[in-house]
Structures are given as structure tokens and as C-alpha cells.
N, CA, C, O and CB atoms as a CASP TS submission, in Angstrom:
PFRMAT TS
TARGET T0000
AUTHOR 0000-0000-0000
METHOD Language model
MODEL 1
PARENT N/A
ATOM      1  N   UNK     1      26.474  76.808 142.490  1.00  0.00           N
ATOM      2  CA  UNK     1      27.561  77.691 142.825  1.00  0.00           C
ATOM      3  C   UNK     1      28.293  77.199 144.080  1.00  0.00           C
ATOM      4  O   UNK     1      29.483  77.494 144.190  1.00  0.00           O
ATOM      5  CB  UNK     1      27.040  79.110 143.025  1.00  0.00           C
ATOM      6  N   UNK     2      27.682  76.464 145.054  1.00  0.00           N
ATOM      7  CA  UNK     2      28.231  76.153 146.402  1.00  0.00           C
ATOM      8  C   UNK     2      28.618  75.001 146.175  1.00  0.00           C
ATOM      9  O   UNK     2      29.198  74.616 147.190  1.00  0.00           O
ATOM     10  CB  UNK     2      27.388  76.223 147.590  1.00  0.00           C
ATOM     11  N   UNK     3      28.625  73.951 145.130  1.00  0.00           N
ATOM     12  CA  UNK     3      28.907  72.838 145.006  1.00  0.00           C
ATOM     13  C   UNK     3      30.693  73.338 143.973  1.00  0.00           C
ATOM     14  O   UNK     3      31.624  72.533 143.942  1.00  0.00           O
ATOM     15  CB  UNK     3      27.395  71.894 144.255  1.00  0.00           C
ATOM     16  N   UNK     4      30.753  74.332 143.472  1.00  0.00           N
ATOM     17  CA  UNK     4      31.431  74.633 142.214  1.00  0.00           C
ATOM     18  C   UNK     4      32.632  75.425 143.318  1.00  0.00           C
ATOM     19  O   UNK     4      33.711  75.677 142.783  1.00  0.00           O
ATOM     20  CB  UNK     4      30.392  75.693 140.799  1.00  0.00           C
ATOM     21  N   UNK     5      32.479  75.814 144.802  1.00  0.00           N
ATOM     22  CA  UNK     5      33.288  76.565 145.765  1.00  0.00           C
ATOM     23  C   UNK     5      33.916  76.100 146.525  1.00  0.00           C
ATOM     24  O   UNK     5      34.902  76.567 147.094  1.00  0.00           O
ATOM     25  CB  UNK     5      32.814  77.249 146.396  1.00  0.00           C
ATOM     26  N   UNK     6      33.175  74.601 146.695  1.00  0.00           N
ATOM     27  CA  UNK     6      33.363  73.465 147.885  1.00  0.00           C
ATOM     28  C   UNK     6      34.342  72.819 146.818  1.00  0.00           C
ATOM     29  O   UNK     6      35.513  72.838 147.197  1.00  0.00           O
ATOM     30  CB  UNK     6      31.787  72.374 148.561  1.00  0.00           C
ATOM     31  N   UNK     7      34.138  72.265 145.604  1.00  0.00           N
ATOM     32  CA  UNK     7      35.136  71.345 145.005  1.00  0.00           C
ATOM     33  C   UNK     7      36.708  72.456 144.480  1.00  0.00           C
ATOM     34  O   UNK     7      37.784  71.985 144.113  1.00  0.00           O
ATOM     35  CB  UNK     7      34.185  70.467 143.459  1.00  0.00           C
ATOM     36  N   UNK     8      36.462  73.572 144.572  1.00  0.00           N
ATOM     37  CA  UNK     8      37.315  74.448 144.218  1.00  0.00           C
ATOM     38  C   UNK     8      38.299  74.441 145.746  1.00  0.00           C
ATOM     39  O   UNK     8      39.529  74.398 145.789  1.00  0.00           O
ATOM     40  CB  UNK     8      36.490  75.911 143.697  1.00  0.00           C
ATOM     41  N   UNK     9      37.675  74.476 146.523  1.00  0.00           N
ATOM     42  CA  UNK     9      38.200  74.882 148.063  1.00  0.00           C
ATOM     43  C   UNK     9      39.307  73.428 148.442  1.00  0.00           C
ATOM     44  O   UNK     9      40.387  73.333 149.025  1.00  0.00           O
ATOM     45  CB  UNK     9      36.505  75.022 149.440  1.00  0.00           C
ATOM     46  N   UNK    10      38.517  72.581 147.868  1.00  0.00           N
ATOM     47  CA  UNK    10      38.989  71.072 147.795  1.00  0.00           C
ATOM     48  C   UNK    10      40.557  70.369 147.161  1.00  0.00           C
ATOM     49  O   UNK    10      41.542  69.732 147.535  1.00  0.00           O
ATOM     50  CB  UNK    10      37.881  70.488 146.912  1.00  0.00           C
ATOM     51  N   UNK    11      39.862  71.102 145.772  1.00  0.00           N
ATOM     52  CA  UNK    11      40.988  70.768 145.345  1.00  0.00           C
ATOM     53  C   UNK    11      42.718  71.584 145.604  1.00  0.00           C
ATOM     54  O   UNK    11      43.888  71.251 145.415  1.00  0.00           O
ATOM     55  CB  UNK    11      40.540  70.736 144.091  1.00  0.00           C
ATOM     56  N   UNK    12      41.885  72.950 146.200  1.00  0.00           N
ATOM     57  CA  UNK    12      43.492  73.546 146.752  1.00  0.00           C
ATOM     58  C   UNK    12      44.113  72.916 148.476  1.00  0.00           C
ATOM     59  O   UNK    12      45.210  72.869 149.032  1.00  0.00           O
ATOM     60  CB  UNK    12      43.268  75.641 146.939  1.00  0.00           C
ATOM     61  N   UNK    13      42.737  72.526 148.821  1.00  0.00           N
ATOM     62  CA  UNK    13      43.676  71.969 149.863  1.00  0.00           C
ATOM     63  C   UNK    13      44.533  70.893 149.706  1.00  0.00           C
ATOM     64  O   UNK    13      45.677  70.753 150.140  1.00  0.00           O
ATOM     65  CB  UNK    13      43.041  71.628 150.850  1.00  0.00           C
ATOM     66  N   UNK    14      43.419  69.673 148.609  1.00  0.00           N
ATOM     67  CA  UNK    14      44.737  68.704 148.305  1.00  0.00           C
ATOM     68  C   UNK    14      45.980  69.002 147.887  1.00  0.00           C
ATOM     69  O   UNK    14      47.032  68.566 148.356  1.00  0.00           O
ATOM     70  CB  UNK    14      44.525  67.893 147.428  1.00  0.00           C
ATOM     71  N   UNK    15      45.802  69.942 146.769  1.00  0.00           N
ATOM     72  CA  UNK    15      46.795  71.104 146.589  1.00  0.00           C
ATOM     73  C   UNK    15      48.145  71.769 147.279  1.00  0.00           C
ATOM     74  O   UNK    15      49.254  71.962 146.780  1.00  0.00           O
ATOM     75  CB  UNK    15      46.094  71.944 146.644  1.00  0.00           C
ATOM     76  N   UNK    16      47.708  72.013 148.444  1.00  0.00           N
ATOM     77  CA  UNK    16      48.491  72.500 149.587  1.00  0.00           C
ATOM     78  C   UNK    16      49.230  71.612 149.787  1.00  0.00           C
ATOM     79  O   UNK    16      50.434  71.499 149.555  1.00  0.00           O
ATOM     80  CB  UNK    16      47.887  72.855 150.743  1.00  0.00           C
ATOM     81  N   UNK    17      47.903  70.387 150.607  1.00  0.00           N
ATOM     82  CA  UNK    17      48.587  69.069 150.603  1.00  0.00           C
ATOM     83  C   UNK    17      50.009  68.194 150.046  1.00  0.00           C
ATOM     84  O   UNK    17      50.966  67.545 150.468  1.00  0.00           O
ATOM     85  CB  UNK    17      47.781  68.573 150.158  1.00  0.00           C
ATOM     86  N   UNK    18      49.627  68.499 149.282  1.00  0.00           N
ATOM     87  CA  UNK    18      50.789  67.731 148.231  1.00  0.00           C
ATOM     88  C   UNK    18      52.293  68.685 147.861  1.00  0.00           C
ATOM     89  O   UNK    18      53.327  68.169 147.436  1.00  0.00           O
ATOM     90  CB  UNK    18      49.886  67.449 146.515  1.00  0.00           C
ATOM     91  N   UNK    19      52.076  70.404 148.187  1.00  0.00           N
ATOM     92  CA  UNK    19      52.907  70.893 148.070  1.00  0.00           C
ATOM     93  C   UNK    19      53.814  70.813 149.441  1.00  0.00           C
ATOM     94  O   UNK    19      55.014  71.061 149.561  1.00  0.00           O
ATOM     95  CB  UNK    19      52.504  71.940 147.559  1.00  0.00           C
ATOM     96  N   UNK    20      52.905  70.408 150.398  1.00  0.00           N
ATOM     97  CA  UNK    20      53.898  70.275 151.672  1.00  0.00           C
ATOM     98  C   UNK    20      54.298  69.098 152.000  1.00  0.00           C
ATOM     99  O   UNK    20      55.111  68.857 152.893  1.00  0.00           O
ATOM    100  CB  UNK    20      53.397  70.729 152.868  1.00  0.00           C
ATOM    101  N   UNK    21      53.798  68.372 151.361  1.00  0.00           N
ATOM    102  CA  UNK    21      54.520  66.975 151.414  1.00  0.00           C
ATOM    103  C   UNK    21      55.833  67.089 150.744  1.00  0.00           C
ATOM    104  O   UNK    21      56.944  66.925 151.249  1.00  0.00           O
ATOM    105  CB  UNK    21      53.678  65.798 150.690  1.00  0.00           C
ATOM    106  N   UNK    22      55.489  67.435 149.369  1.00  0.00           N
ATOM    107  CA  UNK    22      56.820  67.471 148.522  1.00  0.00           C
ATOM    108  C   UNK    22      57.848  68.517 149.177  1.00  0.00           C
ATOM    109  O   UNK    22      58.921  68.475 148.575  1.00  0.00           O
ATOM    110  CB  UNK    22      56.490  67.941 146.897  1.00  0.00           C
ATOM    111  N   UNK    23      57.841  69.270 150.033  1.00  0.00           N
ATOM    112  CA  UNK    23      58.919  70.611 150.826  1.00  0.00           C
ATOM    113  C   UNK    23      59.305  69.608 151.735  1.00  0.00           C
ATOM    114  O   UNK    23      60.505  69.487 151.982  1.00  0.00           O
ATOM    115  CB  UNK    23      58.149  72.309 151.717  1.00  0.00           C
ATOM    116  N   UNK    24      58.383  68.779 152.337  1.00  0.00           N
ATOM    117  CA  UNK    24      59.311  67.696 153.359  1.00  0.00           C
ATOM    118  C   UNK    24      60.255  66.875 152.874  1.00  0.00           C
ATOM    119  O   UNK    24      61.453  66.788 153.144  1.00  0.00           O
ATOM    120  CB  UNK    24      58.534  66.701 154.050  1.00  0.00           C
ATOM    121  N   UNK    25      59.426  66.157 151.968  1.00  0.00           N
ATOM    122  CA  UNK    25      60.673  65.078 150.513  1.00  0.00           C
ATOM    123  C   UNK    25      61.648  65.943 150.947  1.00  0.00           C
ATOM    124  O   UNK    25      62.349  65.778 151.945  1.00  0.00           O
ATOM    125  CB  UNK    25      60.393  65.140 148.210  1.00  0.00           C
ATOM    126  N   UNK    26      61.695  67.186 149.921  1.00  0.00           N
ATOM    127  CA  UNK    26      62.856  67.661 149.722  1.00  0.00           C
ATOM    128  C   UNK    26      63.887  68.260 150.603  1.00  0.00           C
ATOM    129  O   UNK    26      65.014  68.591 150.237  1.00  0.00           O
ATOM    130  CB  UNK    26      62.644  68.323 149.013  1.00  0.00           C
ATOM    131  N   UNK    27      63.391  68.370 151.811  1.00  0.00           N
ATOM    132  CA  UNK    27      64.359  68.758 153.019  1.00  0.00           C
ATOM    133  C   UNK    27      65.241  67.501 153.338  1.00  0.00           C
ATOM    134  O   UNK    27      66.471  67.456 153.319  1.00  0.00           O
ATOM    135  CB  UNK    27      63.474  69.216 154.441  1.00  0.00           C
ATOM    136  N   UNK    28      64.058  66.133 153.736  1.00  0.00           N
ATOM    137  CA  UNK    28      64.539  65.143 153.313  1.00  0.00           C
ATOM    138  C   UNK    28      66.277  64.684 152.678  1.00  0.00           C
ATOM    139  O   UNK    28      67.420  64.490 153.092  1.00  0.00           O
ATOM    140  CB  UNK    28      63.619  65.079 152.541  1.00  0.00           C
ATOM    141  N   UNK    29      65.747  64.693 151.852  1.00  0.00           N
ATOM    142  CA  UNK    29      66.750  64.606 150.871  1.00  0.00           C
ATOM    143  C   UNK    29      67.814  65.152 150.691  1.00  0.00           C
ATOM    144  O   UNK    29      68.863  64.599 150.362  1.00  0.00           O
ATOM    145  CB  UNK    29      66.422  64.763 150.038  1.00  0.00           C
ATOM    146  N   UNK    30      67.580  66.644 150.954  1.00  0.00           N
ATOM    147  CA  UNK    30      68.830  67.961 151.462  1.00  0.00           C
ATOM    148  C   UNK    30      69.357  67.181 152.327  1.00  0.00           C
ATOM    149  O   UNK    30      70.352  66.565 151.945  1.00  0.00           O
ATOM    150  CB  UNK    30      68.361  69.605 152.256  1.00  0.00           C
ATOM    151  N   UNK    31      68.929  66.980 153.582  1.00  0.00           N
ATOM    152  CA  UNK    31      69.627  66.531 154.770  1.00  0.00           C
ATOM    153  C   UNK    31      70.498  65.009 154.660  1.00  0.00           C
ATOM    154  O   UNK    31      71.593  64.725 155.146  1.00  0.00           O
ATOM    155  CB  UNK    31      68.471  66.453 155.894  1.00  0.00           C
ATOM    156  N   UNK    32      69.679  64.272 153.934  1.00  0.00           N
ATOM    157  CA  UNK    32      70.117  62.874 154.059  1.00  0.00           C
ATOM    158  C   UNK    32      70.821  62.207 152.620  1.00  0.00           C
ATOM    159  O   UNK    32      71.395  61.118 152.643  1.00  0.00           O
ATOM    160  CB  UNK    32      68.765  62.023 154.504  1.00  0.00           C
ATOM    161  N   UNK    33      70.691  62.975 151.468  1.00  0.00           N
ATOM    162  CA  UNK    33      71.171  62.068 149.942  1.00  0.00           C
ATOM    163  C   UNK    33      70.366  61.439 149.403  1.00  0.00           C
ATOM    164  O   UNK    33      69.922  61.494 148.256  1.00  0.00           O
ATOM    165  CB  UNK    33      72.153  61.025 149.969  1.00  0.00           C
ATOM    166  N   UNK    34      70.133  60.760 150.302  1.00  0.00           N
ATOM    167  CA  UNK    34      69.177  59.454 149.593  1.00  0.00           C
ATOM    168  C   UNK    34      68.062  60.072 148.757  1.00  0.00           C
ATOM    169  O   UNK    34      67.352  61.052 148.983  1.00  0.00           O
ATOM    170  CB  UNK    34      68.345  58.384 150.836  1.00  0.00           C
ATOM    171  N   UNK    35      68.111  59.109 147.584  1.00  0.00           N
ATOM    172  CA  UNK    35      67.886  58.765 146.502  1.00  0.00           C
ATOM    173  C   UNK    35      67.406  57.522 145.362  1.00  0.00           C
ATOM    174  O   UNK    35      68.244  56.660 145.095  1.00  0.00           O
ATOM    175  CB  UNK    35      68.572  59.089 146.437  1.00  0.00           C
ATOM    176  N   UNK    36      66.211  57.471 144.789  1.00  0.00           N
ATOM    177  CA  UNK    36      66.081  56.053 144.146  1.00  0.00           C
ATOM    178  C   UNK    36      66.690  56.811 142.970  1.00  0.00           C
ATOM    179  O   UNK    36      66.831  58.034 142.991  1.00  0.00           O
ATOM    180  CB  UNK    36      64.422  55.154 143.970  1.00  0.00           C
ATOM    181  N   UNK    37      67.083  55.950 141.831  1.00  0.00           N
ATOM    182  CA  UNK    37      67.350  55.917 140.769  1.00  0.00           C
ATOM    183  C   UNK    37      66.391  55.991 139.926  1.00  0.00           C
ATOM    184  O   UNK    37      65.664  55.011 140.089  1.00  0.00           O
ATOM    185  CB  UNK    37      67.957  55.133 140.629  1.00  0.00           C
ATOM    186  N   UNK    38      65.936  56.805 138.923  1.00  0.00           N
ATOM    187  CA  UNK    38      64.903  56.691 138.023  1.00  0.00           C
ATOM    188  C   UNK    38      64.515  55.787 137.484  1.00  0.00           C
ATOM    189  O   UNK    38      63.375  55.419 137.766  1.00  0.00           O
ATOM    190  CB  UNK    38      64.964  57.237 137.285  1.00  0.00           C
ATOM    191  N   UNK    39      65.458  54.878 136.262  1.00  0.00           N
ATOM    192  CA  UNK    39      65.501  53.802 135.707  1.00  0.00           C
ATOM    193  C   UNK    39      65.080  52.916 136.522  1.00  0.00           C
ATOM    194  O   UNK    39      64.108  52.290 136.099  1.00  0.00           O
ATOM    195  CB  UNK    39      66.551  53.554 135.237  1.00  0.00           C
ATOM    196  N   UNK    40      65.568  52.539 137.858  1.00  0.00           N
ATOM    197  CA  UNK    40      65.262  51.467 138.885  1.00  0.00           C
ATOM    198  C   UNK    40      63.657  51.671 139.069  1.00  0.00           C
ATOM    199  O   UNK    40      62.918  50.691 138.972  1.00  0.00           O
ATOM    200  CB  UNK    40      66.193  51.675 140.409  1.00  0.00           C
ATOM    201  N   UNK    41      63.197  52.815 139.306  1.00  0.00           N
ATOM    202  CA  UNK    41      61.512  53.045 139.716  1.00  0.00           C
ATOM    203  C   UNK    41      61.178  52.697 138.555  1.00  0.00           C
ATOM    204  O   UNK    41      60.924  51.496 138.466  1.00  0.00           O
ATOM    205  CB  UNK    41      60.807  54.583 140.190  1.00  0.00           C
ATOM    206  N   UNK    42      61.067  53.362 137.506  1.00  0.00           N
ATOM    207  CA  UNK    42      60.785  52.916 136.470  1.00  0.00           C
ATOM    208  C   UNK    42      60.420  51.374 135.738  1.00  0.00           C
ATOM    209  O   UNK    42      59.574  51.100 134.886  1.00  0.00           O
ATOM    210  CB  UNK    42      61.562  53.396 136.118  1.00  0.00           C
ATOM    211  N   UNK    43      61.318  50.596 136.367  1.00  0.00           N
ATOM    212  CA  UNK    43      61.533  49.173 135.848  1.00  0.00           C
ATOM    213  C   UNK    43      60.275  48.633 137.031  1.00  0.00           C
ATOM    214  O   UNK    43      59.233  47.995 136.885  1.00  0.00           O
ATOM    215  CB  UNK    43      63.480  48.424 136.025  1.00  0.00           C
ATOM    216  N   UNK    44      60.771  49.070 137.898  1.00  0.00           N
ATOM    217  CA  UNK    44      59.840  48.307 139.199  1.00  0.00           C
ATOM    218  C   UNK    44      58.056  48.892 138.879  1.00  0.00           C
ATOM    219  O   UNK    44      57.145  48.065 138.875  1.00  0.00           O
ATOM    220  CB  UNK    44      60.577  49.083 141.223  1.00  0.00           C
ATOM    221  N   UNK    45      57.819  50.223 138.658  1.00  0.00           N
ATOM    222  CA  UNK    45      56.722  50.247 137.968  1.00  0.00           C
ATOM    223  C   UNK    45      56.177  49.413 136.969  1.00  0.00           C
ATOM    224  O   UNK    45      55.201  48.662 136.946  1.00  0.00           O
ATOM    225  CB  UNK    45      56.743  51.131 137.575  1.00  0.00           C
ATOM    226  N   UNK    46      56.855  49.658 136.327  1.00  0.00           N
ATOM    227  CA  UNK    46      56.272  48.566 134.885  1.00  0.00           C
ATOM    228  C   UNK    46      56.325  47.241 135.119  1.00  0.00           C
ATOM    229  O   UNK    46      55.946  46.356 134.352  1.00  0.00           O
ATOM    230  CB  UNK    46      57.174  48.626 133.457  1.00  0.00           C
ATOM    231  N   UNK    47      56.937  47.079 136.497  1.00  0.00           N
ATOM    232  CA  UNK    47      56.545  45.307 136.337  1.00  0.00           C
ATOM    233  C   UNK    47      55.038  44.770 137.436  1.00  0.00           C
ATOM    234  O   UNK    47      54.599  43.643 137.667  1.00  0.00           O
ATOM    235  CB  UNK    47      58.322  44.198 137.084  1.00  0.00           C
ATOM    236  N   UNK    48      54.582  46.134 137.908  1.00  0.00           N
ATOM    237  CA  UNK    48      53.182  46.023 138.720  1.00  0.00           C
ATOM    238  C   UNK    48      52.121  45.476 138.175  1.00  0.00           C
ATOM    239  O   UNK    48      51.418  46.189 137.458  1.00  0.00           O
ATOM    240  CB  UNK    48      52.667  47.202 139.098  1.00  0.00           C
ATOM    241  N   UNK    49      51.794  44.191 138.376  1.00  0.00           N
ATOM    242  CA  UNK    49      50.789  43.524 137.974  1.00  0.00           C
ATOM    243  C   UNK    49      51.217  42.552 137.617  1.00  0.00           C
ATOM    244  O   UNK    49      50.355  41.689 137.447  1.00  0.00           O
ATOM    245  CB  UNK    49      50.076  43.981 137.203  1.00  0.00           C
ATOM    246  N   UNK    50      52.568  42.153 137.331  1.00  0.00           N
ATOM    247  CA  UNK    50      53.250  41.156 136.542  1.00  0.00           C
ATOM    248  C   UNK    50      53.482  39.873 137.410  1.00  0.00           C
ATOM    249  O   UNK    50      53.170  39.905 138.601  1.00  0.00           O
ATOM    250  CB  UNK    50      54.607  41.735 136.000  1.00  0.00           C
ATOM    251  N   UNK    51      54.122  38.530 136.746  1.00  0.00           N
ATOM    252  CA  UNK    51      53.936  37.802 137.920  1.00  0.00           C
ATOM    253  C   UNK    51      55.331  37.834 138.109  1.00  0.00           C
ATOM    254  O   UNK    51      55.868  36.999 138.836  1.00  0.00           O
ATOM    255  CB  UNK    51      53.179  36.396 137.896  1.00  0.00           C
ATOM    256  N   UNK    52      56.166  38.969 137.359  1.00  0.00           N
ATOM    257  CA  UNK    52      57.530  39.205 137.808  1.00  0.00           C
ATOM    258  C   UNK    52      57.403  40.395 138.365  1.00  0.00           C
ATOM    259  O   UNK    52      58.042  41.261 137.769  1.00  0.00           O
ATOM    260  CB  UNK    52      58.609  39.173 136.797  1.00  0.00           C
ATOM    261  N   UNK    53      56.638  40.867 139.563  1.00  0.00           N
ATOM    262  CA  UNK    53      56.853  41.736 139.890  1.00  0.00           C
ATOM    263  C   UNK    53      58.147  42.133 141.026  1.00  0.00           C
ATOM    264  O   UNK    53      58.498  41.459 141.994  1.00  0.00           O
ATOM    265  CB  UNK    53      55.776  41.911 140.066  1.00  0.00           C
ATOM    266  N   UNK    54      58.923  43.953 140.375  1.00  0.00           N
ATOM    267  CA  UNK    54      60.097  43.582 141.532  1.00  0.00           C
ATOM    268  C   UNK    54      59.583  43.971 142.689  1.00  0.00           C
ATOM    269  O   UNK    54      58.473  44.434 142.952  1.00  0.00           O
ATOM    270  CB  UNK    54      61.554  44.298 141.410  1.00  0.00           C
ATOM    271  N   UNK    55      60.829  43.653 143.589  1.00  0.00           N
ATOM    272  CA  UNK    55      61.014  44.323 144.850  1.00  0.00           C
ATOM    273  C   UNK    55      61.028  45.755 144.825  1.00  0.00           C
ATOM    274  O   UNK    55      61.337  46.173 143.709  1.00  0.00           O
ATOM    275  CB  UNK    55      62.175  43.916 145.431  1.00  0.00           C
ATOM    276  N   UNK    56      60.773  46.755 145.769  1.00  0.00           N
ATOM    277  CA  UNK    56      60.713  48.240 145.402  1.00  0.00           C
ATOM    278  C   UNK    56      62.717  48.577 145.499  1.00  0.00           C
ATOM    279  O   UNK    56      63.684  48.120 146.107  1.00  0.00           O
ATOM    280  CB  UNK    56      59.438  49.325 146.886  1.00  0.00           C
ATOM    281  N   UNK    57      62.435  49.604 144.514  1.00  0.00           N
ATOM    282  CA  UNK    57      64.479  49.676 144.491  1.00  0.00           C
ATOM    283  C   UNK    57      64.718  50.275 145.914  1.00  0.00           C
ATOM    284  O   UNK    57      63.789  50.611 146.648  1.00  0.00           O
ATOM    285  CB  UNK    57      65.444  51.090 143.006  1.00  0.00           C
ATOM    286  N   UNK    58      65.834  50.365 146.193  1.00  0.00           N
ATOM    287  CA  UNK    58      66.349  50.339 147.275  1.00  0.00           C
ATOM    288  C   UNK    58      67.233  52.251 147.276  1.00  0.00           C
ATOM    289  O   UNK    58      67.530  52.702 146.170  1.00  0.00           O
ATOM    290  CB  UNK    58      67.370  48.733 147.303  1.00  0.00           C
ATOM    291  N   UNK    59      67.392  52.713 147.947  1.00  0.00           N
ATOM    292  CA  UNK    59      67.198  54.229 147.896  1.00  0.00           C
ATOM    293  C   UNK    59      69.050  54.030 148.690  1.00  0.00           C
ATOM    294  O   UNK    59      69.532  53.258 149.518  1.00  0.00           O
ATOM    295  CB  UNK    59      65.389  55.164 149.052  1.00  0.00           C
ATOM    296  N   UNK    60      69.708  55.440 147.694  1.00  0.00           N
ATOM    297  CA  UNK    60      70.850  55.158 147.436  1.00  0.00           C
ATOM    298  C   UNK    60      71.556  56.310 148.594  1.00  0.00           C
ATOM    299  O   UNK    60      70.722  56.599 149.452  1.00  0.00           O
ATOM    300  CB  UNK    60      71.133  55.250 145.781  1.00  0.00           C
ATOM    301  N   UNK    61      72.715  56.920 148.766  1.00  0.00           N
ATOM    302  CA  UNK    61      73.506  58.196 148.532  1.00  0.00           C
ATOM    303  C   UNK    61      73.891  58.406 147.343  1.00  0.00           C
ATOM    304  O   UNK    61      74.537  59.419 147.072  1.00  0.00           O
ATOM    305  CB  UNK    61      74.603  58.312 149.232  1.00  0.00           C
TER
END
């Protein structure tokens, strides 16, 4: 039961975690535009591991 409270307790803090990260992004972003392009992440993902791997895209207005 204390092992089942601790990983429960856990996973909401990462939880939290990640929701306040993403409120910063997005103030971020409010304030400033910038922006990657989907397609661009996208492409640059799929080429991870490759021996064409890209450069990370470059973040827009």
C-alpha cells in the first residue's frame, strides 16, 4: 500500500511538473511568437539516428 502511495504521489508531481513547464512554454510564446514549425520538427525527428541527421529547426515569428 505505501509503495502503491509513494508511486501515486510521484507520478503527480512529475505531473505538476510538466504542467508548469508547459504554462511557462506558453507564456513564452504569448510574449515572444516564436515558433518551430511542425513539419520542420517532424523531419528533424525522423532523421535521429541517421547519418543524415538534421540540424534542430530554427524557431520562427
Amino acid at each position: 500500500m505505501r509503495e502503491a502511495i509513494t508511486q501515486y504521489v510521484e507520478r503527480e508531481e512529475k505531473r505538476e511538473a510538466l504542467n508548469q513547464d508547459t504554462l511557462k512554454v506558453w507564456e513564452q510564446f504569448q510574449s515572444t511568437g516564436l515558433h518551430a514549425v511542425a513539419e520542420e520538427v517532424d523531419q528533424w525527428l525522423a532523421s535521429w539516428g541517421t547519418d543524415d541527421e538534421l540540424p534542430a529547426p530554427v524557431c520562427r515569428e
